[in-house]
N, C-alpha and C positions, 0 to 999 in steps of 0.2 A: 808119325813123327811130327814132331812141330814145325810149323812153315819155316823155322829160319831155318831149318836142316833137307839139305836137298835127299832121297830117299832114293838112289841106284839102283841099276834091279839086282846086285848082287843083295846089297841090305835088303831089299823087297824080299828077296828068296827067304834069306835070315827070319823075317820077320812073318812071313806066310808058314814056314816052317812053326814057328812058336806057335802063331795063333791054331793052328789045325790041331797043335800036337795039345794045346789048351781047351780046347773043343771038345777032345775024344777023353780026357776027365771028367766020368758023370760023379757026381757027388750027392750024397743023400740031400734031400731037401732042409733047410733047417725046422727040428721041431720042439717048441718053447718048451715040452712035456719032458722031454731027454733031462740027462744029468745036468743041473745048472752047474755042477763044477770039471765039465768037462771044458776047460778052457784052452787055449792055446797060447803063447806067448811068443812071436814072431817079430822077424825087421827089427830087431836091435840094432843099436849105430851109434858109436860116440863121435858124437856130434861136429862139437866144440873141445876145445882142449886149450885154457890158457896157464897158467904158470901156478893161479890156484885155484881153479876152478875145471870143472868138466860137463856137459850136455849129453845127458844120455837118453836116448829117445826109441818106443818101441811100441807094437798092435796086439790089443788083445783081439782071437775073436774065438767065435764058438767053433768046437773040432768036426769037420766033416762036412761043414754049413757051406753052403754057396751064395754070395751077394747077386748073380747075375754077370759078377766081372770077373771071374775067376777066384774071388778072393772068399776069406771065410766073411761071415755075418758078424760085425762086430758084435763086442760082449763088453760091457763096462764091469768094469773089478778094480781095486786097489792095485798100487804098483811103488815097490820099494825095489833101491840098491840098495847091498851089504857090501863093504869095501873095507880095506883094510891095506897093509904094507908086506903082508905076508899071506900066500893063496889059501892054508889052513886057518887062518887066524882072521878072519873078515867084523871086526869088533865094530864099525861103524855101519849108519844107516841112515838114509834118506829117503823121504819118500811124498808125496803130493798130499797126500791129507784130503782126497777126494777119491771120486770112482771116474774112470774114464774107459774108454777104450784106445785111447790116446793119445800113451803116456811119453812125459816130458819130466825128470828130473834131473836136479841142476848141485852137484856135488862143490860146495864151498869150502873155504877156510884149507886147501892142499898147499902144501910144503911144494917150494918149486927143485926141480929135478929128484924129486921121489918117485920111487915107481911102487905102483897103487893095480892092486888085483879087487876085481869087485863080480858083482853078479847081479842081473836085475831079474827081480818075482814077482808074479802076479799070479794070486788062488794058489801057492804054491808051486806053480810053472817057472822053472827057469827059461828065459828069454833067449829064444837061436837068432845066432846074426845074420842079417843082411847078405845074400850068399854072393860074393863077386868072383865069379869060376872066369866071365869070361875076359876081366882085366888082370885074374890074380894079385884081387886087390883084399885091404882090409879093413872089412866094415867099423869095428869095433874093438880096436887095441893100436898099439905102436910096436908092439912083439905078437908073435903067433902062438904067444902062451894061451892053453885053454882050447884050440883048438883042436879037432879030433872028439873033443869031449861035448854032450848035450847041455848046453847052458852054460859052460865056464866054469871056472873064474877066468875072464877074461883079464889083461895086462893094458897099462899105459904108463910111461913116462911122462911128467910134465914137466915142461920147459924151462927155464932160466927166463925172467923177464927182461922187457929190453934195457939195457944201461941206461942211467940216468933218470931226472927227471920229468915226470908226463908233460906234453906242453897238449896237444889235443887228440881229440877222435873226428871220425869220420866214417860216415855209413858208406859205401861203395854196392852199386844195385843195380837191375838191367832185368829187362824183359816184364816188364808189366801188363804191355796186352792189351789194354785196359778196351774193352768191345766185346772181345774173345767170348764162343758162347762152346765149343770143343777145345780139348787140350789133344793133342798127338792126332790130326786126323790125317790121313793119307789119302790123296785125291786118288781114287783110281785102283782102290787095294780094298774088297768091301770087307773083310775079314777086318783091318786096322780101319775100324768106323772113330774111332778118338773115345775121350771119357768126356764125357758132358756133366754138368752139375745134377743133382738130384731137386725132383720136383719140390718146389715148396721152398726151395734156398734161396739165397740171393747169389748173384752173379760173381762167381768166383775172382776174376780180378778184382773187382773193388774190395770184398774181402780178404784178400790178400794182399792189397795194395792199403787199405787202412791198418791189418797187422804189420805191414812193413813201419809204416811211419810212428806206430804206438812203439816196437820191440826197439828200433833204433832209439829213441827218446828216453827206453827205459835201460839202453846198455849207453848210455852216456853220448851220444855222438851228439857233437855242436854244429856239425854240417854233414851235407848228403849228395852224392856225386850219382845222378840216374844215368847211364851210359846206353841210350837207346830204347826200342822195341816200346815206348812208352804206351804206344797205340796199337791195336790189332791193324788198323790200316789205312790211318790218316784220316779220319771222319773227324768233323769236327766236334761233335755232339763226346767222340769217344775222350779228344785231348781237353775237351775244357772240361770232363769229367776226372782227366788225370791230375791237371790244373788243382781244380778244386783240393784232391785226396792229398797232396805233395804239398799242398797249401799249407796244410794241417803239421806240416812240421816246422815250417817257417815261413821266410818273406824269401822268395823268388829271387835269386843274383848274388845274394847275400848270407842264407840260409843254408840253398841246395840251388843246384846246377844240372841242366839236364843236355844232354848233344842227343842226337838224330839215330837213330836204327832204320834200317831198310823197311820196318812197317810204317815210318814216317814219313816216307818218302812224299819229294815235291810232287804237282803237278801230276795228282791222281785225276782219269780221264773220267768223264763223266759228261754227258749231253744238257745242253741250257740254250733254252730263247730259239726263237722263230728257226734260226739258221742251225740248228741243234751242234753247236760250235763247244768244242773241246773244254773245260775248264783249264785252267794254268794256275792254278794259285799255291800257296806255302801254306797251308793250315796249322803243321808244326809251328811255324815264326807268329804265326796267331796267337795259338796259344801261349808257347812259350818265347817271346820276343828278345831283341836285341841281345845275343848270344856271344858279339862282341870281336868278331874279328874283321878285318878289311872286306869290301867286295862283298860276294853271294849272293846271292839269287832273291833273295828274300826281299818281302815290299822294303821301300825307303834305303836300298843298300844294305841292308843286315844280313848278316849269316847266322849259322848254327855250330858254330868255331870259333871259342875265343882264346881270351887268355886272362886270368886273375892272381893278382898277389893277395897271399892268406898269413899277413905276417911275416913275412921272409919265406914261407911255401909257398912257388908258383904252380898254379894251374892252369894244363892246357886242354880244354876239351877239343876233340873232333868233330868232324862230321863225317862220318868215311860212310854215308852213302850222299855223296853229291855230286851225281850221275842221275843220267835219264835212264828207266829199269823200273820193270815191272816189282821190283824188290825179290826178285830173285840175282843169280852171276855173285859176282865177289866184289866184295866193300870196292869202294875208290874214292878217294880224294880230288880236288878239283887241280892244274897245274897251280893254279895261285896259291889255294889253298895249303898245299905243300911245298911250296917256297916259302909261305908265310911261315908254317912251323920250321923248317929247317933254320931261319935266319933269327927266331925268335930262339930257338934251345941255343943256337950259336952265341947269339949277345946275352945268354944269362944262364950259361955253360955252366959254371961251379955256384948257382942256385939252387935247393933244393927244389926237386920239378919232378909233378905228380900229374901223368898225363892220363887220361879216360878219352875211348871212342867207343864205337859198339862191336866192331870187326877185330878180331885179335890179330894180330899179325902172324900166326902159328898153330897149326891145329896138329898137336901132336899125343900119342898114345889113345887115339879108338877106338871102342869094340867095333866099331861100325866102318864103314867105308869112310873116306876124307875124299870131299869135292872142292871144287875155285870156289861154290858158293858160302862156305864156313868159315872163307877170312877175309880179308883185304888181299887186296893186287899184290902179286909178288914181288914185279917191281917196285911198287911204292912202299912196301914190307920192310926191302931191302932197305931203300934208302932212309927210312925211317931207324933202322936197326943202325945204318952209319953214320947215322947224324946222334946215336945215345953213346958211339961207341968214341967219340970223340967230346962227350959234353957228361965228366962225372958228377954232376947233381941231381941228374935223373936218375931217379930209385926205384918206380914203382910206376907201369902200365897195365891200366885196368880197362877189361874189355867184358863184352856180355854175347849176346848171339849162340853160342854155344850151348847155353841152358846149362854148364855144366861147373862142378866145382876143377881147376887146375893148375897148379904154379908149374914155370917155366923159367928157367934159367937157359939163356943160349950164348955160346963161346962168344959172339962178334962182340955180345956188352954184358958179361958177367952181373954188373953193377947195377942190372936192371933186371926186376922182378916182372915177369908179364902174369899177369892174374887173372883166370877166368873164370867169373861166380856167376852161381847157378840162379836160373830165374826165380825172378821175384812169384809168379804168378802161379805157380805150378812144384809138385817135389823135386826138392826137396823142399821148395819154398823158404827162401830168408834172403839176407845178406851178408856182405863181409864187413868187419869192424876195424877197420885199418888204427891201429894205438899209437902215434907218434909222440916220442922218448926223445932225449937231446942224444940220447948213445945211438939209438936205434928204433926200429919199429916189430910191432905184429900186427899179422890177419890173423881175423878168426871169423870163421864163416858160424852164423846164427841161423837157426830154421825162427819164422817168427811162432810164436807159443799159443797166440787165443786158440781156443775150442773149434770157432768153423776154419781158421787156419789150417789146425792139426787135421781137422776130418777131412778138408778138401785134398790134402797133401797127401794126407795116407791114400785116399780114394783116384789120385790121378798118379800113382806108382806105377800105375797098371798099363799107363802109355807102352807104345810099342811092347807091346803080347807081353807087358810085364818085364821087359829086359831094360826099361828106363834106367833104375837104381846103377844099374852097372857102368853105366856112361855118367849119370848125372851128380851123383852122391859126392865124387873123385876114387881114386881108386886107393888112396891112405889118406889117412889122417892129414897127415902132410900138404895134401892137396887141398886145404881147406883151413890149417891152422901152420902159422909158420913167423920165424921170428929172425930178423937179421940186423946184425949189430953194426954201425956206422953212425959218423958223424952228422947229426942235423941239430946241432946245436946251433946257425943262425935262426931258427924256426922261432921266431918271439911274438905267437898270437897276441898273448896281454897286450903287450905292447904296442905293435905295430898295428892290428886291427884290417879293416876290408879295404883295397883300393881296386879300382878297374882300369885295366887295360885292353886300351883297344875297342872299350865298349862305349855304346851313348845311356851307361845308365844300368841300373838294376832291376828294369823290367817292371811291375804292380804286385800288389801283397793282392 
């Protein structure tokens, strides 16, 4: 599993169980002589789903083959959807206009609240979905039409867009990694060894971490909120590497915004000089400086919690690990730290207020066991939950650490969407595309699309014995695309433009 996910020995069991029972699948060897059209078309998923548009994504590979990972040997082949508005009647077609083993297409020009039956083929293989047995989830529709059947036609509704006029976008992202050289490794489980890159590649977060900043750029985001995990574990070498990659979408303060993940963590221990004495420093606040809220630990009084007006949208980032901790236990906030946000949503209560930390406040529906270490403090959850339930312009809390895609709505604050998108660094690999409307807003979660993106993404599925996709994907559509209609019509980017609060500055380009 991923370090941010603490591994129980009940999940241990879980997942000894899978790997063993993956083990005793021997599989012919692949041989290049066999039928080159024996193909397989697998892990189908709609993706993305916005009002005209849909992301449909899936693996070819050769039938019977083994990679070494349990998985088939890719097979590069063409790959088209046939879709249409009626299951008999599939008159249209998209399709990549390449070979891949891959594949990623991207259906345009959709009628919004039509419901659309389609099918994806490859070598004339109809594509099986993404099998979610153990959330009871659905990979690949918003009805369970086509199910029971091999290949579909599967079903989707799309959505009504949000009212009004578009005023911006915003990339929403988490868990970069950026050092990482295993994805899912379990200390102490030699069966769950992780998926490592393959020889001769380049190092999977940065590859990931530069499809993040191209795919965002090219789905329109004019800013980019990173909520954490930036670094595998605070080396400096890893954030001024993250630095750099995040550079590439903008200017630092102004651009994109980054808060703190438990692999960030301050005052990593480390032996220096004669008297072989502790390190204590902030290497986060190095790389990414003046974060903008009172107090903190950080050289010169800086923290890693601020607050920014974006046009009449404020934003409040976190820091919910600013705690001493190995970077394992549950998020926490400092006491100042959370008087500061409390008195800050109080004095700009009916502002529209768009918060990101790395700790969600709620870890609800897992196939997996749920530990203290997958969220923030309960008490400071709570009080965090009763400070939105009395301040209606909070709309949207976006968290990461989870690795996984999830919306939540919870009684105390209706009015508040908690979002948890799936890492950048690993599958599904992308982000979420937050659309703010003066009616209203969408997410829609994006896998990023280059070539070594696709291939590393497909190839790190295989986390935990292969049962990844079932935690991580979301368990519907819904958990990953979603649209809610309200008033944020003070929102006037053009207008109004960047100002800082709380901060000394917008940090270096």
């Amino acid at each position: 599993m991923p370090c941010c996910l603490a591994a129980p020995h009940a999940l241990l069991r879980v997942l000894h169980s899978a790997a063993r029972r993956g083990t005793a699948q021997v599989r012919p060897p692949y041989d290049p002589d066999r039928d080159p059209d024996a193909v397989s078309a697998v892990n189908l998923e709609l993706v993305t789903l916005t009002e005209d548009r849909a992301v449909i994504t899936w693996h070819t590979g050769v039938e019977g083959s083994d990679d070494g990972l349990g998985r088939m040997v890719p097979a590069s082949t063409e790959g088209e959807v046939v879709y249409g508005t009626h299951p008999a009647h599939l008159n249209q077609t998209a399709s990549e206009g390449r070979h891949t083993a891959h594949h990623y297409v991207e259906l345009t020009g959709l009628e919004p609240g039509q419901t659309y039956y389609y099918q994806a083929r490859s070598r004339g293989s109809a594509a099986t979905p993404t099998p979610l047995h153990l959330v009871s989830g659905n990979a690949v529709g918003t009805s369970l039409h086509g199910f029971g059947s091999r290949g579909g036609p599967y079903s989707f509704t799309t959505p009504q867009p949000p009212p009004g006029r578009h005023l911006l976008s915003i990339a929403l992202c988490n868990d970069l990694h950026l050092g990482e050289t295993t994805a899912g490794l379990v200390t102490g489980m030699p069966l769950m060894r992780g998926i490592s890159q393959q020889l001769g590649l380049g190092p999977y977060p940065e590859i990931m971490g530069r499809a993040l900043v191209e795919e965002a750029h090219r789905r329109g985001a004019g800013h980019l909120l990173a909520a954490g995990d930036i670094s595998a574990g605070g080396a400096p070498r890893d954030l001024a590497e993250a630095r750099r990659l995040l550079d590439g979408f903008g200017t630092y303060g102004q651009d994109y915004f980054v808060v703190r993940g438990n692999h960030d963590r301050r005052g990593r221990p480390g032996l220096h000089g004669p008297g072989l004495r502790e390190e204590r420093g902030d290497t986060f606040l190095d790389a990414f400086p003046a974060g903008g809220g009172p107090g903190g630990g950080g050289p010169g009084g800086e923290s890693a919690y601020f607050a920014r007006d974006l046009g009449g949208l404020r934003i409040l980032g976190l820091d919910t690990y600013e705690k001493k901790g190995s970077g394992a236990g549950s998020g926490g906030l400092s006491d100042e730290q959370l008087a500061w946000f409390r008195a800050d949503v109080r004095a700009h209560k009916d502002q529209p207020t768009l918060v990101f930390g790395h700790h969600p406040l709620t870890v609800r529906n897992s196939p997996f066991p749920v530990t203290s270490g997958q969220r923030l403090n309960r008490r400071q959850a709570r009080a965090i939950l009763d400070t939105y339930a009395a301040a209606p312009g909070v709309f949207l809390h976006h968290a990461g650490h989870t690795h996984r895609n999830k919306r939540t709505v919870l009684p105390q604050a209706r009015h508040v969407t908690l979002q948890e998108v799936g890492a950048v660094k690993e599958y599904p690999g992308g982000f979420c595309l937050l659309r703010i409307h003066t009616g209203g807003y969408a997410l829609n979660y994006y896998k990023t699309g280059s070539g070594p993106a696709r291939e590393w993404s497909e190839r790190s599925r295989r986390v935990a014995a292969g049962l990844w996709p079932q935690y991580a994907l979301g368990r519907s559509v819904r958990d990953r695309n979603s649209v809610v209609v309200r008033d944020l019509s003070g929102i006037t980017p053009a207008e109004a433009g960047l100002s800082a609060v709380h901060g000394r500055g917008s940090g270096r380009r």
